[in-house]
TIBA-172905 format. One record per residue (C-alpha): chain; residue in one letter; x, y, z. Coordinates in steps of 0.001 Angstrom, whole numbers, plus 500000, padded with zeros to 6 digits. Each point is the difference from the previous one (the first is absolute). Example, Ala and Ser with C-alpha at 12.3 -4.5 7.8 and 13.67 -1.06 7.14 Angstrom:
<ch:A&aa:A&east:512300&north:495500&up:507800>
<ch:A&aa:S&east:501370&north:503440&up:499340>
# end
This chain:
<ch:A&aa:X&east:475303&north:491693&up:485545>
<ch:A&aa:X&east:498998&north:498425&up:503307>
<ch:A&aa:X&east:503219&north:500112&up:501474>
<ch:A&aa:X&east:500689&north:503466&up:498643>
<ch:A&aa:X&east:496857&north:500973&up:501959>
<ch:A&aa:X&east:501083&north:497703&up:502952>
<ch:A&aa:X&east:503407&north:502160&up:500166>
<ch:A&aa:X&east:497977&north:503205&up:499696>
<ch:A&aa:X&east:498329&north:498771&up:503394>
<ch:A&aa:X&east:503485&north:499684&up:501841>
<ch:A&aa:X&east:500875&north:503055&up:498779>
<ch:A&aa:X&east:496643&north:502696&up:501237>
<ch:A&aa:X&east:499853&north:497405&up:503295>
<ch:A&aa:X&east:504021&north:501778&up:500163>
<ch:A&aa:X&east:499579&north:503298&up:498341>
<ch:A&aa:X&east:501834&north:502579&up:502361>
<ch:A&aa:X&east:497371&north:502745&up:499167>
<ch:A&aa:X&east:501206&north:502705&up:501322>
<ch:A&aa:X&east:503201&north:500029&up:497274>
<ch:A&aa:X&east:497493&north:498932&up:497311>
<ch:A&aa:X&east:498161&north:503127&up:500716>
<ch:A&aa:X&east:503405&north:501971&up:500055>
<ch:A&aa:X&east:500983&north:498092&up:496805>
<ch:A&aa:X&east:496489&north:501195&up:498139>
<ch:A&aa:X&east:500085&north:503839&up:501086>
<ch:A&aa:X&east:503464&north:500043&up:499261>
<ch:A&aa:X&east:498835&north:498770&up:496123>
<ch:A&aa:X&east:497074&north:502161&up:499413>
<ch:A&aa:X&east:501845&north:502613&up:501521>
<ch:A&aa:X&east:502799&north:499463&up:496957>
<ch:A&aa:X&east:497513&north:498746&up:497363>
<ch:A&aa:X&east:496610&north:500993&up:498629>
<ch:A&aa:X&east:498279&north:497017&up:500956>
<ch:A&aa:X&east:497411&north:499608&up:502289>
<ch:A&aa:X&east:500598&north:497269&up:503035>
<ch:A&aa:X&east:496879&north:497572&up:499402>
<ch:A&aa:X&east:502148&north:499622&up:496511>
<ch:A&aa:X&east:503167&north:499466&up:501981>
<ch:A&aa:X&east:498268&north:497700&up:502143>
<ch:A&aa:X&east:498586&north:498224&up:497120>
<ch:A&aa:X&east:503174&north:499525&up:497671>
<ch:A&aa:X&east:501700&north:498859&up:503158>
<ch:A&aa:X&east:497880&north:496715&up:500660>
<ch:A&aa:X&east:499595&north:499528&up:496311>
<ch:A&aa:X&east:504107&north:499986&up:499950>
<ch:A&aa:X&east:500245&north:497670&up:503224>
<ch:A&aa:X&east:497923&north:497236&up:498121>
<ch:A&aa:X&east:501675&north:500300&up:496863>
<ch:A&aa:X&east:503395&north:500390&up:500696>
<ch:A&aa:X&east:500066&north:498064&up:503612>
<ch:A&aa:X&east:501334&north:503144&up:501990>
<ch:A&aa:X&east:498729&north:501445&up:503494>
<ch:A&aa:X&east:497792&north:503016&up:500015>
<ch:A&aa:X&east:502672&north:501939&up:500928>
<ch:A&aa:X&east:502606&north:498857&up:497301>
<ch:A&aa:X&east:497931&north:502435&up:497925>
<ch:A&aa:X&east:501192&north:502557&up:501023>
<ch:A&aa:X&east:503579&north:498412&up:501269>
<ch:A&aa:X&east:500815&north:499057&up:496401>
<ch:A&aa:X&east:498097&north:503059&up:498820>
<ch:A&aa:X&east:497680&north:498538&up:497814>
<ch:A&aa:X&east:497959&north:503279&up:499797>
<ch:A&aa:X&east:502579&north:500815&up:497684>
<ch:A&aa:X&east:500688&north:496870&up:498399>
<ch:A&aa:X&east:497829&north:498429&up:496939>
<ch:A&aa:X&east:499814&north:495922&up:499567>
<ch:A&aa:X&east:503083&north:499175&up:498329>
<ch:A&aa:X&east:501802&north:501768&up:503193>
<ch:A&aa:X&east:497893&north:498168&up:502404>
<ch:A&aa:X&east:499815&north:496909&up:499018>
<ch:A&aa:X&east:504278&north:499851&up:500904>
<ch:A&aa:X&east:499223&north:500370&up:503585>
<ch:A&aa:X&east:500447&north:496984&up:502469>
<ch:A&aa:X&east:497466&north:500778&up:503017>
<ch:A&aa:X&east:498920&north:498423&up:503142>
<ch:A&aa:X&east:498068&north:496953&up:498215>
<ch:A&aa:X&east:502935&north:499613&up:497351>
<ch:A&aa:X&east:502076&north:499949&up:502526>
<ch:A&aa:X&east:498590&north:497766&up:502349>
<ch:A&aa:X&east:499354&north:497213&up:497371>
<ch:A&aa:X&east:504045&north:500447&up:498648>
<ch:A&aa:X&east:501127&north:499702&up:503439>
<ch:A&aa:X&east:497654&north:497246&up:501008>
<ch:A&aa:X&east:501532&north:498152&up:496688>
<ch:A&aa:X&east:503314&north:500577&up:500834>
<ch:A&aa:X&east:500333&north:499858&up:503930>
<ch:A&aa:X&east:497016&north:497430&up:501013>
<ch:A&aa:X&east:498853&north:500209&up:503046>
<ch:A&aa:X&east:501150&north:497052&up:500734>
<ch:A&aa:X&east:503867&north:501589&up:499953>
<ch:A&aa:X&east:499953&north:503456&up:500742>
<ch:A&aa:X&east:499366&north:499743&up:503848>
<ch:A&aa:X&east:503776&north:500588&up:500345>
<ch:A&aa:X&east:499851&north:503258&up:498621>
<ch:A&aa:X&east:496700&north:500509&up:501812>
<ch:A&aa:X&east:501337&north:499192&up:503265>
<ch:A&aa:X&east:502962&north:502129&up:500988>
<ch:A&aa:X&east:501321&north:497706&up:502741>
<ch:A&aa:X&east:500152&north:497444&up:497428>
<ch:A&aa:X&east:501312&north:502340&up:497222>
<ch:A&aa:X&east:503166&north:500652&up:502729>
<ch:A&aa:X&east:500989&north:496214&up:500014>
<ch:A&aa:X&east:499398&north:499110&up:496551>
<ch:A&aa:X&east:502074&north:503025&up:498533>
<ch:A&aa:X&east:502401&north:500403&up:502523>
<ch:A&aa:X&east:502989&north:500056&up:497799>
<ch:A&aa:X&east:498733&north:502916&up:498666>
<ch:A&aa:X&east:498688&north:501943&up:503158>
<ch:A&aa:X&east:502876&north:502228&up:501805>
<ch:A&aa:X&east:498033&north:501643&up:502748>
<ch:A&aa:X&east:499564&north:498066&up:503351>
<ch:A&aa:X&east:496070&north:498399&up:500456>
<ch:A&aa:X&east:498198&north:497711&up:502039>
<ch:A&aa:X&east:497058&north:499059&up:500857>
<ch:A&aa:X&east:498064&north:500486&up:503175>
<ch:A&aa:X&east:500386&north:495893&up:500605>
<ch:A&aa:X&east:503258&north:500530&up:499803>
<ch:A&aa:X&east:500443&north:502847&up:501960>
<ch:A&aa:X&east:497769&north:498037&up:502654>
<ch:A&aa:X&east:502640&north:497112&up:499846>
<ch:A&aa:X&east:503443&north:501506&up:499687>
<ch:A&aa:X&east:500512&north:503154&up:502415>
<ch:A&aa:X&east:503394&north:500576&up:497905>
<ch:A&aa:X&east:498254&north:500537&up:496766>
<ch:A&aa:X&east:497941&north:502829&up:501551>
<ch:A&aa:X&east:503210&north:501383&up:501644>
<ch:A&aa:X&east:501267&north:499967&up:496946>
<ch:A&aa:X&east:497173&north:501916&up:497681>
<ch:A&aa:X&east:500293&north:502592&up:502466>
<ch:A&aa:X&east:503439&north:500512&up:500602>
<ch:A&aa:X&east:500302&north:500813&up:495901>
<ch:A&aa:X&east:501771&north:502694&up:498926>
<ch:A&aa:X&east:497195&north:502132&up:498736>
<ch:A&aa:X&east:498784&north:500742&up:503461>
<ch:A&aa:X&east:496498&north:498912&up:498917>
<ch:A&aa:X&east:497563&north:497095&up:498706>
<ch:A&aa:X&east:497351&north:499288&up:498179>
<ch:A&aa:X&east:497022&north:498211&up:501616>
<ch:A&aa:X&east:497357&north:497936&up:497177>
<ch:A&aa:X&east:496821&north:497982&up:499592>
<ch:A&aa:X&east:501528&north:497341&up:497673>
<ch:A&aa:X&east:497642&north:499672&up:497636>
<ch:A&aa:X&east:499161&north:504198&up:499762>
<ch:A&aa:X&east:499956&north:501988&up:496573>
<ch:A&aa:X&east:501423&north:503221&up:498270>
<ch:A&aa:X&east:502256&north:501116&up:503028>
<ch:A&aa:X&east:496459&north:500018&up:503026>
<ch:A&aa:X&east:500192&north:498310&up:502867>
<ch:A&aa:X&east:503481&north:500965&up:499979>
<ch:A&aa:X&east:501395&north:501961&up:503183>
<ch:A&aa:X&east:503715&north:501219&up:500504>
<ch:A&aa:X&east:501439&north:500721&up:503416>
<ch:A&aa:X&east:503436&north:500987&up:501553>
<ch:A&aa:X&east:501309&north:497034&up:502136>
<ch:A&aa:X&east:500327&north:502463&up:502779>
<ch:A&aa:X&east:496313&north:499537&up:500282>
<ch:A&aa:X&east:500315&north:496277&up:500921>
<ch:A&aa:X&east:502509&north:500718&up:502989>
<ch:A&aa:X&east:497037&north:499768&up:502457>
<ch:A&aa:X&east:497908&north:498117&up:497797>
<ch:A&aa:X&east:500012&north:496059&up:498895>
<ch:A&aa:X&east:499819&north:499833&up:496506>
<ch:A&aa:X&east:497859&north:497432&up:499704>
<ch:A&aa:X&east:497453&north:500723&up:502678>
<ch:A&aa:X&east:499681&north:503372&up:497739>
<ch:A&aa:X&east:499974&north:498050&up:496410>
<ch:A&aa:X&east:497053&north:498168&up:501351>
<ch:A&aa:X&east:498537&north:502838&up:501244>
<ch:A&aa:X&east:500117&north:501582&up:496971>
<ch:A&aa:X&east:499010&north:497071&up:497364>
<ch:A&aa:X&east:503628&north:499898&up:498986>
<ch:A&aa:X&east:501251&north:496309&up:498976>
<ch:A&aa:X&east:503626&north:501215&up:498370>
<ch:A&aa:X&east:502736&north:502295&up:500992>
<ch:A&aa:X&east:503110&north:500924&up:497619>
<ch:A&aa:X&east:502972&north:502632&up:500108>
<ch:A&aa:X&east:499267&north:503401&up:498545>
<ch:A&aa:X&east:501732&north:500163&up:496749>
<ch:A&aa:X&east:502509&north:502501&up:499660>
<ch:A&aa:X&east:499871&north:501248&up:496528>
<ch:A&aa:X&east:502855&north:500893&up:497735>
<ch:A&aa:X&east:501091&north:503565&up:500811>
<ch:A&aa:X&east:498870&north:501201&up:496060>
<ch:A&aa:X&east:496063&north:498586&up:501086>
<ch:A&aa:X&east:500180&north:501792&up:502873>
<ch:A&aa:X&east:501218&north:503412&up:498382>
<ch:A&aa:X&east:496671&north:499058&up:497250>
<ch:A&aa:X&east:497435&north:499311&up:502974>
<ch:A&aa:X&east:501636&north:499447&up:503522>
<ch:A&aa:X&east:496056&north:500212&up:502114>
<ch:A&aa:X&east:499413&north:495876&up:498702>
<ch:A&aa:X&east:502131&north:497269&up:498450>
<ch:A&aa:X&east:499564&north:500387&up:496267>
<ch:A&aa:X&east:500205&north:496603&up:497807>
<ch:A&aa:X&east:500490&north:498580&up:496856>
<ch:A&aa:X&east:497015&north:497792&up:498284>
<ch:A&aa:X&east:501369&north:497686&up:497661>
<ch:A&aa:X&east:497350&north:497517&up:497838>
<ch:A&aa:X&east:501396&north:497034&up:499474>
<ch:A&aa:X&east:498060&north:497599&up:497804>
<ch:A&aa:X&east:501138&north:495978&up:498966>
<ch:A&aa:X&east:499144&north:499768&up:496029>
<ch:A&aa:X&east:498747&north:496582&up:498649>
<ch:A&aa:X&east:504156&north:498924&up:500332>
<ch:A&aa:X&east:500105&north:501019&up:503270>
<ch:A&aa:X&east:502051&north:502617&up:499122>
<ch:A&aa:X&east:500282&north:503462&up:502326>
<ch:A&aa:X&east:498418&north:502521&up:498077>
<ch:A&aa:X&east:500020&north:504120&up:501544>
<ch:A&aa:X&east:496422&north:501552&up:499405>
<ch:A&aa:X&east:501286&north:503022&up:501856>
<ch:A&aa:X&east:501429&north:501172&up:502508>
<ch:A&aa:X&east:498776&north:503668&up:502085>
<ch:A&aa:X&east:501817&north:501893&up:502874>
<ch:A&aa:X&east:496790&north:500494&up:502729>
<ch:A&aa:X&east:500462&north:503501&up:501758>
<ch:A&aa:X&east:499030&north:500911&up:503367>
<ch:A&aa:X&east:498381&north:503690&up:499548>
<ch:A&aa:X&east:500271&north:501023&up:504176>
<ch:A&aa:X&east:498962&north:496160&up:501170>
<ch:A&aa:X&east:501368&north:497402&up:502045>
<ch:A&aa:X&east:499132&north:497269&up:496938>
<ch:A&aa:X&east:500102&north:500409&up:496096>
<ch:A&aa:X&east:496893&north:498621&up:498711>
<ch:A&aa:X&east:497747&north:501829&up:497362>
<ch:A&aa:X&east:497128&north:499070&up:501935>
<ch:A&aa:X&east:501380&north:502552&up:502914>
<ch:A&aa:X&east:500189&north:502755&up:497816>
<ch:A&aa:X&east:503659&north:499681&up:499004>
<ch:A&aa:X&east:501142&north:499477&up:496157>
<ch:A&aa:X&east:502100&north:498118&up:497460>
<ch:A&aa:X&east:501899&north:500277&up:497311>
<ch:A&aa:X&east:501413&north:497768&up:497367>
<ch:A&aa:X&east:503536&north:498651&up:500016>
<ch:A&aa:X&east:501657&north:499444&up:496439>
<ch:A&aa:X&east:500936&north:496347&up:500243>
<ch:A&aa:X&east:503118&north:499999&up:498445>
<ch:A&aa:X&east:502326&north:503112&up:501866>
<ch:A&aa:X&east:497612&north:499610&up:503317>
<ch:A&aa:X&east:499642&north:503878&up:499381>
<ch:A&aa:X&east:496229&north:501746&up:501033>
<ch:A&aa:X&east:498643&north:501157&up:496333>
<ch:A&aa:X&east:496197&north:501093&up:500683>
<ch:A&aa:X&east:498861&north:502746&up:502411>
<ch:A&aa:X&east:498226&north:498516&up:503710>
<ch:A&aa:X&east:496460&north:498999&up:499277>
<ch:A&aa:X&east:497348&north:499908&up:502935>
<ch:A&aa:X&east:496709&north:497689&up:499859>
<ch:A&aa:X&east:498062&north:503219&up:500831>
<ch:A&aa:X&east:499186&north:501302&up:497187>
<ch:A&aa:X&east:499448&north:503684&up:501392>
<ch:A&aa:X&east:504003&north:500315&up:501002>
<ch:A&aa:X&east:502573&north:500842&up:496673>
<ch:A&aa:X&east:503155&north:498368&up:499136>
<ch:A&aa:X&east:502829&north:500972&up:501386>
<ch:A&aa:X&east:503315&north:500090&up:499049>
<ch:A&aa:X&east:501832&north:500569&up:503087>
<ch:A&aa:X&east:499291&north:498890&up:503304>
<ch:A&aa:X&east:497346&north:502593&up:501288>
<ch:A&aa:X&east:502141&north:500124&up:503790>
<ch:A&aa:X&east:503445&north:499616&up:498951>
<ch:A&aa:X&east:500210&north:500763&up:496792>
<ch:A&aa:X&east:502005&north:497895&up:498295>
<ch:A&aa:X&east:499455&north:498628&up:496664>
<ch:A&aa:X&east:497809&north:497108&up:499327>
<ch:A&aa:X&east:500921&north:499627&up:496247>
<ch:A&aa:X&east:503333&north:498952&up:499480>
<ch:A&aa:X&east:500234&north:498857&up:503609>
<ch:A&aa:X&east:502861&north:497412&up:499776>
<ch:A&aa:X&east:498575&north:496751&up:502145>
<ch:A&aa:X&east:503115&north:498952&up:502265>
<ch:A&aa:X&east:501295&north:496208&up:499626>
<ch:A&aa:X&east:497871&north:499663&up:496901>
<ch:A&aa:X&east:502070&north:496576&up:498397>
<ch:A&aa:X&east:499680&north:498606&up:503338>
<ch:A&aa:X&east:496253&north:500319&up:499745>
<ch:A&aa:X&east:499646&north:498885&up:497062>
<ch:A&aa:X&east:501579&north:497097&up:500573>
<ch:A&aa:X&east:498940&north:499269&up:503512>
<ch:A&aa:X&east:495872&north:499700&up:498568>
<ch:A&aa:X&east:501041&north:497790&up:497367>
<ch:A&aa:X&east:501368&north:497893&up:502297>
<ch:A&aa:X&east:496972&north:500056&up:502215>
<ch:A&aa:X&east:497689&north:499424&up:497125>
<ch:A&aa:X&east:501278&north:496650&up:499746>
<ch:A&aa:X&east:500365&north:499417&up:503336>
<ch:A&aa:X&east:496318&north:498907&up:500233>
<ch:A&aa:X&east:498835&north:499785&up:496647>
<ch:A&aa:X&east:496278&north:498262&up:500726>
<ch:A&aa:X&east:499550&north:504019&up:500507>
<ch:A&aa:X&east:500413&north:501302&up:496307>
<ch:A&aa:X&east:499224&north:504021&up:500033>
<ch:A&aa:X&east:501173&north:501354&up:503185>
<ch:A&aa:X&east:500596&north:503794&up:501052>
<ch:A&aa:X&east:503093&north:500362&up:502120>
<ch:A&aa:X&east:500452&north:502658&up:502441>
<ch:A&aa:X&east:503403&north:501286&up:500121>
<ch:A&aa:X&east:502150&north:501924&up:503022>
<ch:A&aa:X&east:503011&north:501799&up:498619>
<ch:A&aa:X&east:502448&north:500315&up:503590>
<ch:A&aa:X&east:503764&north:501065&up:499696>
<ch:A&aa:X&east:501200&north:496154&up:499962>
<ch:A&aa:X&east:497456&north:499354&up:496853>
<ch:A&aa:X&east:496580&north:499054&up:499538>
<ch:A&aa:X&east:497868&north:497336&up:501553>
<ch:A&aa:X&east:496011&north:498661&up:499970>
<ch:A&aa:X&east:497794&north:501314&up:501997>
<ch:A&aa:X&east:496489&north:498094&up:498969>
<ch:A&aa:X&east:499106&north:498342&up:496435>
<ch:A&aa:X&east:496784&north:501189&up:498623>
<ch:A&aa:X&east:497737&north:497022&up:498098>
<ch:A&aa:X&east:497118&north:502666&up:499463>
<ch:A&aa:X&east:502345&north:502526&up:498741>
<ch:A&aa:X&east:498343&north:503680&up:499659>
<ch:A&aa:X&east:499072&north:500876&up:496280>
<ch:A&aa:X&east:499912&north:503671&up:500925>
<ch:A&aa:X&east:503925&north:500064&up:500831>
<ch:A&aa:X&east:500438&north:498213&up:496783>
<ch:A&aa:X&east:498244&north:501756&up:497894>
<ch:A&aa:X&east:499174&north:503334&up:501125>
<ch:A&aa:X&east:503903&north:501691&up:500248>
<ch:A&aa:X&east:500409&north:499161&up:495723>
<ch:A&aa:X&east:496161&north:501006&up:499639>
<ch:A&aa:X&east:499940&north:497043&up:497664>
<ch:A&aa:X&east:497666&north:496650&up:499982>
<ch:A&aa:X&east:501937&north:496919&up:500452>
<ch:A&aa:X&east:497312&north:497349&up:499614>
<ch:A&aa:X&east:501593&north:498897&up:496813>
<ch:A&aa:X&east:503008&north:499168&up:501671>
<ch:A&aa:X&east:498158&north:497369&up:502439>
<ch:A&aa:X&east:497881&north:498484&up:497376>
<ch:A&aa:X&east:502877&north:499208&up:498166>
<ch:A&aa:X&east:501417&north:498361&up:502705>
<ch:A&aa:X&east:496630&north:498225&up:501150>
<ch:A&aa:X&east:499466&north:498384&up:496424>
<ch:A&aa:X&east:503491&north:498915&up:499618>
<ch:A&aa:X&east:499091&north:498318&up:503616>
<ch:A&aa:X&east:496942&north:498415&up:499543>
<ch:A&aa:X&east:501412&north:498708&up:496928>
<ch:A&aa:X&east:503016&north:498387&up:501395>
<ch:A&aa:X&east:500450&north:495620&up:500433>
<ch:A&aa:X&east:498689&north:499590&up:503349>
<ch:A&aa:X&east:503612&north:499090&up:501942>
<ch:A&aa:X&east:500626&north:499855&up:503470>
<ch:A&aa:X&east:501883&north:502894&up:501568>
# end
């Protein structure tokens, strides 16, 4: 219970208020329940089933009962599975994108360097910008879900040194903008849209898909839930989109077609899907002292390649585009784990 109360700390010292408060009026509003009970069931459910206070409403436990809950990995789950599986000891090369770039090069298509680099070898930065995109894509290394994140026309740098302005801007990484394939650009063409694919390394250290979700940029430059975009579930098998977009705001509907284009969402038909497939198998093993990894996946015309590798992957994403609890599937996989001969890797 201590620790349950500890991770009840981290989350009201990180509470974005202002959605809780758009969470709870958009509940009472719906329900006949008052908000002190809201407020009430919702730390009762963070101790007991290890969630954040707004998972509550993300995995809509107002509407769940006990059985239901109790299937839902949240933020403490989650960080205890991925501290078992990807120690911290191993995961600062998915942490650090720089590092990420050299590691899993084979699998990375898109030009990148660092700003050491770019320091070093004036042909490298000649290079990024002289990419066929017309534009690149400035970084802080070690940022999260798609901030710190700026995208600029090379024209811009024709009276500017790129790395006088990188250091101006906290910017430690610069990459080619990824030209998506010409079906992800009819779906969302304002950001480039990816493919998250959950790898996981059983006790054989065999590959195992947990799922895999097409992330969709709503009018956005990036794709991430936490920016207001959505996702959708991929079937595994035909790489085909079978749920309708899901957004972590729980005030916004599902949608079934893309609410600026158009297009379908379900039965969306994910371009170069065997190639994927295969590609994040391959880079599953490629490291294994990382064992549950969430790849990030750009589709272009010439096939798909990494973009970052995700040891905290998001359990929203995961879970929210099937509306089902998954935490079964993790346990099963942590027990079989912790029960495994210690062996070197």
């Amino acid at each position: 219970m201590l620790t349950r109360l500890l991770y009840l700390g981290y989350h009201l010292k990180n509470l974005d208020t202002k959605k809780l408060r758009l969470f709870t009026n958009h509940v009472t509003n719906q329900q006949d329940r008052s908000s002190v009970a809201l407020l009430a069931d919702m730390v009762g459910s963070s101790l007991k089933y290890n969630t954040s206070l707004l998972e509550y409403f993300q995995f809509h436990f107002y509407e769940k009962d006990a059985r239901e809950r109790a299937t839902y990995a949240g933020t403490g789950y989650m960080y205890e599975y991925q501290l078992l599986m990807n120690p911290k000891s191993s995961r600062a090369v998915l942490d650090d994108k720089k590092e990420f770039f050299v590691r899993y090069s084979p699998f990375v298509k898109h030009l990148a360097a660092d700003i050491d680099t770019l320091r070093a070898q004036d042909e490298v930065c000649r290079k990024i910008l002289a990419n066929p995109s017309g534009k690149i894509v400035l970084k802080y290394s070690h940022g999260q879900c798609g901030w710190q994140v700026g995208i600029y026309k090379t024209d811009f740098f024709r009276n500017r040194d790129l790395v006088e302005f990188m250091e101006e801007k906290n910017y430690d990484l610069a990459e080619e903008f990824i030209v998506q394939h010409p079906d992800l650009m009819s779906l969302s063409p304002s950001g480039v849209n990816t493919v998250r694919v959950i790898t996981q390394l059983d006790a054989d250290d065999e590959v195992v898909l947990l799922g895999a979700r097409l992330r969709v940029s709503e009018n956005s430059p990036v794709d991430n839930m936490a920016s207001g975009n959505f996702a959708a579930a991929i079937d595994i098998k035909p790489g085909i989109v079978n749920t309708p977009g899901v957004y972590s705001d729980i005030t916004k509907d599902d949608v079934t077609v893309h609410p600026v284009t158009g297009v379908d969402i379900v039965g969306f038909q994910v371009p170069y899907w065997p190639e994927i497939i295969s590609m994040v198998k391959k880079a599953a093993v490629h490291a294994p002292e990382n064992r549950s990894i969430g790849w990030d996946v750009a589709v272009t015309e010439n096939g798909p390649g990494l973009i970052e590798g995700n040891h905290d992957w998001c359990k929203l994403v995961w879970q929210l585009p099937i509306k089902q609890g998954l935490k079964p599937v993790l346990k099963n996989h942590w027990d079989s784990y912790s029960q495994r001969p210690t062996r070197a890797i």
